[in-house]
C-alpha positions in Angstrom: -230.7 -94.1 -41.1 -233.8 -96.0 -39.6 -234.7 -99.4 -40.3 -238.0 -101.4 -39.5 -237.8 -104.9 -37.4 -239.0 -107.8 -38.9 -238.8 -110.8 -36.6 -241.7 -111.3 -33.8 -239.7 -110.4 -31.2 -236.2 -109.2 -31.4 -233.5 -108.8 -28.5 -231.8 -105.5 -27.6 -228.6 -106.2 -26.0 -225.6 -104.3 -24.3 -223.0 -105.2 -26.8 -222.6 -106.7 -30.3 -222.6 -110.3 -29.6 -225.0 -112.8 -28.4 -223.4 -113.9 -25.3 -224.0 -109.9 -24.4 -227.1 -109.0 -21.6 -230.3 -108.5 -22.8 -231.4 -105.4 -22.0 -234.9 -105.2 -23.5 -237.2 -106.4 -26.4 -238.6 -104.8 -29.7 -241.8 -106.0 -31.2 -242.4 -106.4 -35.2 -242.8 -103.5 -37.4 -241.0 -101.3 -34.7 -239.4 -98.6 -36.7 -235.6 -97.8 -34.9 -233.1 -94.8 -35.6 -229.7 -97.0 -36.5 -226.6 -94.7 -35.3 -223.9 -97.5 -36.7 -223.2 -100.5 -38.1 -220.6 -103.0 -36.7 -220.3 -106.4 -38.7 -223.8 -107.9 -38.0 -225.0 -105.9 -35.5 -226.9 -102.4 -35.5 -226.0 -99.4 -32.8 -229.6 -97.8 -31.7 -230.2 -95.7 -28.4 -232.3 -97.6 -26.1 -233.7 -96.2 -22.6 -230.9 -93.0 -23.2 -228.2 -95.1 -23.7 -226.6 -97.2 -26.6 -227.0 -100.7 -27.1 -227.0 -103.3 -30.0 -229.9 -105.5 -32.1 -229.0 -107.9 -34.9 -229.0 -106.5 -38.6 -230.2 -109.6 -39.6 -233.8 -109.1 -38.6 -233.6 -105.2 -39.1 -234.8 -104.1 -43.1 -233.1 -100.7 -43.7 -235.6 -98.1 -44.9 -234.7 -95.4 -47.6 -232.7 -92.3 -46.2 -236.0 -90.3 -48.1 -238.4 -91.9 -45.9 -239.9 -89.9 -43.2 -242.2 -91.4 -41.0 -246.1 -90.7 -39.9 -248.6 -92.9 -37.4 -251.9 -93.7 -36.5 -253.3 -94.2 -33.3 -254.9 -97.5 -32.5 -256.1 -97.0 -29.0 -259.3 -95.6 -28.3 -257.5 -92.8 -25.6 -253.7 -92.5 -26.3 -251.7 -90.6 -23.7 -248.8 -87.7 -24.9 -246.4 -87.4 -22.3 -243.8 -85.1 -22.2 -240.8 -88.0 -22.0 -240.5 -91.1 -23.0 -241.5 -92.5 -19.7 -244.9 -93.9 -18.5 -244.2 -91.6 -15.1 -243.8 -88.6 -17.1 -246.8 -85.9 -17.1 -249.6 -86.0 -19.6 -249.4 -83.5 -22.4 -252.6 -84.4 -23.8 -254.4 -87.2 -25.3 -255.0 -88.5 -28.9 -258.6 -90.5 -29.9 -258.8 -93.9 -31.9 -257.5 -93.3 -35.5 -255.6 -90.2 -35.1 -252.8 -89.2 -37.0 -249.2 -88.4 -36.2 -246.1 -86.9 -37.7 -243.2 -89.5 -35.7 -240.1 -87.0 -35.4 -238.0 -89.3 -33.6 -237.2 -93.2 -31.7 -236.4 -93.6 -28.3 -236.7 -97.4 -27.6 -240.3 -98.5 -27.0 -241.2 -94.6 -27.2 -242.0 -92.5 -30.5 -241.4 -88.5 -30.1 -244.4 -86.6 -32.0 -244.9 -83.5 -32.8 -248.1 -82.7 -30.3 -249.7 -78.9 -30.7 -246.4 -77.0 -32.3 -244.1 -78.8 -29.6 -242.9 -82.5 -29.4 -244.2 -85.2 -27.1 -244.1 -89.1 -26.6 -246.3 -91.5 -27.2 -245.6 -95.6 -26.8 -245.2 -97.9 -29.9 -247.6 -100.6 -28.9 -250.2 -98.2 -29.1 -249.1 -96.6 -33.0 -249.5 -97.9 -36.4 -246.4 -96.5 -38.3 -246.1 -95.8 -41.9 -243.7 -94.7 -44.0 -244.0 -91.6 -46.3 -241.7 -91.3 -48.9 -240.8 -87.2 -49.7 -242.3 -86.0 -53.1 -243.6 -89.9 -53.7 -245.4 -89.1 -57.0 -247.2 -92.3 -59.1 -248.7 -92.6 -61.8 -251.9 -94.5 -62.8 -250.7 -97.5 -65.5 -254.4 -98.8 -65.9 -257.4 -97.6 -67.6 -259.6 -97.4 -64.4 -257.7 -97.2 -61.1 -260.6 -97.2 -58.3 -260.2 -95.0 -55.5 -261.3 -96.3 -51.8 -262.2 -94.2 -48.3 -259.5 -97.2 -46.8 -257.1 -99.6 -47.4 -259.2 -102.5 -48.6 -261.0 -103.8 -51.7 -264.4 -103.9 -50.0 -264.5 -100.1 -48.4 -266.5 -97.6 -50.1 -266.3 -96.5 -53.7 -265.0 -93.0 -53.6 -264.2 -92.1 -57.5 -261.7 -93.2 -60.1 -258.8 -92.0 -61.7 -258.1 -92.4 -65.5 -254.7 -93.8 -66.9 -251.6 -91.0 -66.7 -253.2 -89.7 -64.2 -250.8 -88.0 -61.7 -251.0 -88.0 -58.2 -248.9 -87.9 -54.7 -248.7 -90.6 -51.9 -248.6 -89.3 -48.7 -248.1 -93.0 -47.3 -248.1 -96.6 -47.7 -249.2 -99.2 -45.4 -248.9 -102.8 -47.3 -250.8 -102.9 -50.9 -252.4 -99.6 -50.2 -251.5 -95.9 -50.9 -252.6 -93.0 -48.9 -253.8 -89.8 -51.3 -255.8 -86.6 -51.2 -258.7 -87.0 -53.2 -261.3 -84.1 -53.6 -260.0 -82.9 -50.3 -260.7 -86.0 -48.2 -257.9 -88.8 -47.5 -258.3 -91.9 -49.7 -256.8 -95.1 -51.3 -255.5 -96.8 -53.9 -254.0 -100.0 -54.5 -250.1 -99.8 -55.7 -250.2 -103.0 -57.9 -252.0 -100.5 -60.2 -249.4 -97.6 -59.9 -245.9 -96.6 -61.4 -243.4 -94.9 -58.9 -241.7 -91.6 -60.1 -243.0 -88.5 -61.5 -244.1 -88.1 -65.5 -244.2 -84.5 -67.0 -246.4 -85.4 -69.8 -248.8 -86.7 -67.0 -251.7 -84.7 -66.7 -252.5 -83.7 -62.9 -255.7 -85.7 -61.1 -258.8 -84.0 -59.4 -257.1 -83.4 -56.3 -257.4 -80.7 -54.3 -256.2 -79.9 -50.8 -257.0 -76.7 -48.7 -253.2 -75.7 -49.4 -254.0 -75.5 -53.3 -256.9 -72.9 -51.9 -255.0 -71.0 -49.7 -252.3 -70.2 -51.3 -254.7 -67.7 -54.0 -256.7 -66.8 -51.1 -253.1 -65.3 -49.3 -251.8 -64.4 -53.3 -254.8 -62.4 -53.8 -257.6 -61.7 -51.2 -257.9 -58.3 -49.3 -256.6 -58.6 -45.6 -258.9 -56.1 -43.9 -262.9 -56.5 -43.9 -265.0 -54.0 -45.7 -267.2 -53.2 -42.8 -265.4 -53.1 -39.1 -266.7 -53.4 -36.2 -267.1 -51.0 -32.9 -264.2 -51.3 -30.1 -266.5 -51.2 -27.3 -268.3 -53.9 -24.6 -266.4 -56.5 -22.9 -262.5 -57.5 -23.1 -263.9 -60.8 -25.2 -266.1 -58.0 -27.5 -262.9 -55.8 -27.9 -260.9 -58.6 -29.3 -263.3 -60.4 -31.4 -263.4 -56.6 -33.3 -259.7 -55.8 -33.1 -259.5 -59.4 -35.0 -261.9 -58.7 -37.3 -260.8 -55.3 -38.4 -257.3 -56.4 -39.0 -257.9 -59.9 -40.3 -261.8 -60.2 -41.3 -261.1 -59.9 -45.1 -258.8 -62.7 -45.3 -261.2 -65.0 -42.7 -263.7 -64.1 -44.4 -262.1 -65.6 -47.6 -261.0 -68.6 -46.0 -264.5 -69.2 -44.0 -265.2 -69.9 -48.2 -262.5 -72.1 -48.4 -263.5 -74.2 -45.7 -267.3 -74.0 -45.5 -267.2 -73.0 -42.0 -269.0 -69.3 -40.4 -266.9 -66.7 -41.1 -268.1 -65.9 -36.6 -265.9 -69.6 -36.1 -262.6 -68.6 -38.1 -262.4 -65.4 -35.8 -263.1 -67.2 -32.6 -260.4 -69.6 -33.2 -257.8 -66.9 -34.1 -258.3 -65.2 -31.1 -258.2 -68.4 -28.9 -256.0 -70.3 -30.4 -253.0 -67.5 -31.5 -251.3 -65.1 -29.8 -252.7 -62.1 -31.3 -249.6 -60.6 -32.9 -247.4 -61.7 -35.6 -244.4 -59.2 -35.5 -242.8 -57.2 -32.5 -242.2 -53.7 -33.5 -239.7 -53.3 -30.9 -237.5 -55.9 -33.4 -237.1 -53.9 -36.4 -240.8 -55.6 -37.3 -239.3 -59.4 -37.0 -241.5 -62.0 -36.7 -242.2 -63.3 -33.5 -240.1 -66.8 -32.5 -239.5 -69.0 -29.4 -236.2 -71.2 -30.1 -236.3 -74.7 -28.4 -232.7 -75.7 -27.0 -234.3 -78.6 -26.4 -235.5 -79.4 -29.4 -232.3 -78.2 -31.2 -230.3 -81.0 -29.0 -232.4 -83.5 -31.0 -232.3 -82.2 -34.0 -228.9 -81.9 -33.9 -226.9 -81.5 -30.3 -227.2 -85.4 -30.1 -224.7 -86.0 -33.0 -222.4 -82.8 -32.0 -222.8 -83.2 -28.6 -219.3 -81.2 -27.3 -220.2 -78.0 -29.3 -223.6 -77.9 -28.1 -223.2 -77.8 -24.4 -220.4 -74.9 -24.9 -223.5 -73.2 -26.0 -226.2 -74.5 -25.0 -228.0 -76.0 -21.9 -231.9 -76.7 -21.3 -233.8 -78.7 -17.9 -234.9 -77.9 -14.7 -236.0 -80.3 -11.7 -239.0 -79.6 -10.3 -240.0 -82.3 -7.7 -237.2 -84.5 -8.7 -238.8 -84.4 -12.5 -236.5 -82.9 -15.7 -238.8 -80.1 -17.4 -236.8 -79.9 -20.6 -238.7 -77.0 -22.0 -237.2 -75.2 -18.8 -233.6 -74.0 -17.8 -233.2 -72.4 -21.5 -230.1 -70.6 -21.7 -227.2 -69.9 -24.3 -223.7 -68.0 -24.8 -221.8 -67.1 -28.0 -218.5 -67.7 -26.4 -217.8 -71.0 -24.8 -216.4 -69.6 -21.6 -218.7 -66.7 -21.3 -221.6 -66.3 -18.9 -225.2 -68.2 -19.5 -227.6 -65.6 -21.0 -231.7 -66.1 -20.7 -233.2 -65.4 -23.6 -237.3 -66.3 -23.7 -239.2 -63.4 -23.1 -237.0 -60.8 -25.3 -236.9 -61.2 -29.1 -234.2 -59.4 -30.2 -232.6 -62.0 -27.8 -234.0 -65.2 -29.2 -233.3 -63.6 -32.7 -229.8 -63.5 -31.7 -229.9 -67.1 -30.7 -231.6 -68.2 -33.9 -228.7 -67.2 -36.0 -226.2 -68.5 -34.0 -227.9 -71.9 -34.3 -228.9 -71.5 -37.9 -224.3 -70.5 -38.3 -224.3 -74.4 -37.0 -227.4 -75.8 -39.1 -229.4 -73.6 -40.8 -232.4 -76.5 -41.1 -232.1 -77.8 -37.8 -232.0 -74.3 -36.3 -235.4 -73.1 -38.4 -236.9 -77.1 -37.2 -236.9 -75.8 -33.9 -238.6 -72.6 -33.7 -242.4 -71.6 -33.4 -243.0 -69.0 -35.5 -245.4 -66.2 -35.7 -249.2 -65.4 -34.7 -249.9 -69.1 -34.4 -246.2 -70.2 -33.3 -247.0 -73.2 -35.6 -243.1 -75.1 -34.8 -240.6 -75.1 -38.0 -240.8 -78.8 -37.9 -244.1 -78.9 -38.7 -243.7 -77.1 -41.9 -245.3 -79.8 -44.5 -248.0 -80.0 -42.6 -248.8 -76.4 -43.2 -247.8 -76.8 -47.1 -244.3 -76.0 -47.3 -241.7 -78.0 -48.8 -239.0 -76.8 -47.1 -238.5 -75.1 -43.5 -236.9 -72.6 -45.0 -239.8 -71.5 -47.3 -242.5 -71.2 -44.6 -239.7 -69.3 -42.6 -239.8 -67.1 -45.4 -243.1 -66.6 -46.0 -244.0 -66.1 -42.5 -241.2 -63.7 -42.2 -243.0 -61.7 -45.2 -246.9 -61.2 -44.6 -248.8 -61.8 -41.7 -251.1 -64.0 -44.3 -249.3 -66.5 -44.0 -249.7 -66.9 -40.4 -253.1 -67.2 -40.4 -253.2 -69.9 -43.5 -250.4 -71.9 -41.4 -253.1 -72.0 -38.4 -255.8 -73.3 -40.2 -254.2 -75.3 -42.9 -252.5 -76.5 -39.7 -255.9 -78.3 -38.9 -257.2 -82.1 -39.7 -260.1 -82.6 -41.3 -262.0 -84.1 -38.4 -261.3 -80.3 -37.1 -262.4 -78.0 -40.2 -266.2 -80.6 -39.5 -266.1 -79.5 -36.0 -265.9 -76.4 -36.8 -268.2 -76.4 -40.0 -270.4 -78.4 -37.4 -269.8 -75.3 -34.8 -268.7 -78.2 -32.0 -266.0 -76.2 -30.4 -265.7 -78.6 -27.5 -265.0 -81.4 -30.0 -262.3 -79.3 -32.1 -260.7 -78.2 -28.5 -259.9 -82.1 -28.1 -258.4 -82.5 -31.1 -256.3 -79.7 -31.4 -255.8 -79.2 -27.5 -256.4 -82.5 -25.9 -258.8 -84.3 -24.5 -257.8 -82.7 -20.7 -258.0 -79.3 -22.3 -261.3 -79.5 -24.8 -264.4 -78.1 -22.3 -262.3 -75.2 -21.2 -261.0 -74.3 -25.2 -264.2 -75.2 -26.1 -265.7 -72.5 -24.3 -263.7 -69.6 -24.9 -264.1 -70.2 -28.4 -267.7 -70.6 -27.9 -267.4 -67.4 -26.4 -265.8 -65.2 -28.7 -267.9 -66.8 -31.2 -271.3 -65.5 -29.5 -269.4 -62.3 -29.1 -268.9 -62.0 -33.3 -272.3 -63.2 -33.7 -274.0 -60.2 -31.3 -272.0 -57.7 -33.3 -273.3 -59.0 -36.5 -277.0 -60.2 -35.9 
């Protein structure tokens, strides 16, 4: 359960009671994971331990809400724990937004590039997104704005019935898709809750596309190109050949050079999709890490008979390290990264414990796009883009791209690879990406000028 604070400033403190220490301070609007109730006082986890705030200035969000953000610093650091000592994953520009996972006190853990990362609540604007949120339009003439307020620019209109999906809320206003671009619309004029006699809006996301393009477009190019020149010139063609119908189909979709949609795929995916060597699996990384917060935290005995993740290096915790696992609680510790049948056989362990939380905390596939990030590639459930990337190496390359903002597709449509590096890689990382995309896409573009 999470619930949003609504005084100024509200005291955490050791124990229920207000004689109890303080141990720290929430601000207002501070979204906070509740683990219990006791009379008037809520249990939260505060600095890795638990401690206690009063229920009386908490509001208790529905269990359906998830939770998204938006950056308001001009440079916002992603560290890799909720610590202002910890290292830098990246960076995230003015306006940017985020899918919050998890609360850690003053800390929000993100999903940051397929993996998960921190970033500190002062510097956030959280919403909340209600699953499947459908409205529809109760006036005549419901205008539709490019943000949340009266005066911003006049984007269209939808008529009365008219059907459409909020992807979040912040005060009056409702976040939508309209025509592909993120929009507005005030929810005085709205009714909550889905109507089947109500004809569907003009709305149209790059999911919608894809999912015909993947149905029905030919994977393979008509025309391939020559294996020979440079390491860079051999993999450009390699992609193309296997993957250039498809591209070139989504280059369409996306108004961007079919020369960009290949450059990326070879920079920014692994190449492969399956491992023959696996009876043809698809290709996974399981997170112990990531499955302790999914759901180790609230079954803590069982996962460290099986479990165990971290690894100091100058006196610093590297969660994503140590990985290890075992079957049988006094057996030995078994690696597993590195060999797929071995993470395979970790993954159904942890999906005999919880199937969701298990599929949450794998990357998957050519793009290793992490389970948890499964709505933003236009899946309703994990379990359905587990599926379909298990099926058809299609869908891997529809989860990269539809895996991308739209400030990203106009970087690319714009060919500014440097700029779509810092977006998708970070700031720190966004002249080297930048490049080697810039590369391979000179490379496509000698083999077809």
């Amino acid at each position: 359960m999470k619930g949003r604070v609504t005084a100024e400033l509200l005291n955490i403190r050791s124990l229920p009671s207000l004689s109890a220490r303080k141990i720290g301070v929430l601000t207002k609007d501070t979204v906070v994971s509740i683990i219990n109730e006791q009379a008037s006082w809520l249990e939260i986890s505060f600095q890795n331990q638990s401690a206690y705030i009063s229920g009386e200035f908490v509001l208790h969000l529905e269990s359906e809400v998830n939770l998204t953000g938006r950056v308001k610093a001009a440079l916002l650091n992603v560290r890799r724990e909720p610590s202002l000592h910890s290292d830098v994953m990246g960076s995230l520009i003015l306006d940017s937004r985020i899918d919050v996972l998890d609360e850690n006190g003053e800390w929000l853990e993100i999903a940051f590039n397929n993996r998960s990362g921190y970033v500190h609540q002062d510097f956030v604007e959280v919403f909340e997104t209600r699953i499947d949120d459908v409205a529809v339009v109760a006036v005549d003439r419901l205008n539709v704005r490019s943000r949340p307020d009266a005066s911003a620019n006049l984007l269209g209109v939808l008529e009365r019935d008219a059907r459409v999906k909020i992807l979040s809320q912040t005060g009056k206003w409702c976040e939508i898709k309209f025509n592909e671009i993120t929009a507005y619309i005030h929810s005085d004029y709205i009714e909550r809750g889905d109507s089947k006699q109500a004809p569907s809006t003009q709305v149209v996301t790059p999911s919608d596309k894809q999912t015909a393009i993947v149905a029905e477009g030919d994977l393979k190019p008509a025309e391939k190109l020559p294996l020979t020149g440079s390491q860079i010139d051999k993999k450009v063609a390699r992609t193309w050949n296997n993957f250039g119908g498809l591209l070139a189909d989504m280059s369409g979709a996306y108004k961007i050079d079919p020369g960009a949609a290949v450059a990326v795929l070879c920079v920014e995916s692994s190449g492969k999709g399956f491992e023959p060597q696996n009876q043809n699996r698809m290709i996974i990384r399981f997170e112990n890490h990531l499955f302790w917060k999914y759901w180790g935290k609230n079954n803590a005995e069982k996962f460290h008979q099986h479990f165990k993740y971290g690894k100091y290096e100058n006196n610093k915790l590297k969660v994503w390290l140590g990985h290890a696992w075992r079957k049988d609680p006094g057996g030995a510790w078994q690696t597993f990264h590195g060999n797929q049948t071995k993470e395979w056989d970790v993954l159904d362990f942890a999906r005999s414990l919880s199937d969701t939380d298990a599929l949450n905390c794998i990357s998957m596939g050519m793009p290793q796009v992490m389970g948890f990030n499964y709505k933003s590639v236009g899946y309703s459930t994990v379990q359905d883009m587990f599926d379909k990337f298990s099926g058809d190496i299609r869908y891997h390359i529809e989860g990269l791209f539809d895996f991308f903002d739209k400030r990203m597709i106009k970087a690319l449509q714009r060919r500014d690879f440097v700029e779509f590096a810092g977006y998708y890689n970070g700031s720190g990382q966004k002249d080297k990406y930048g490049q080697w995309i810039q590369n391979h896409y000179e490379a496509f573009q000698n083999f077809t000028s």
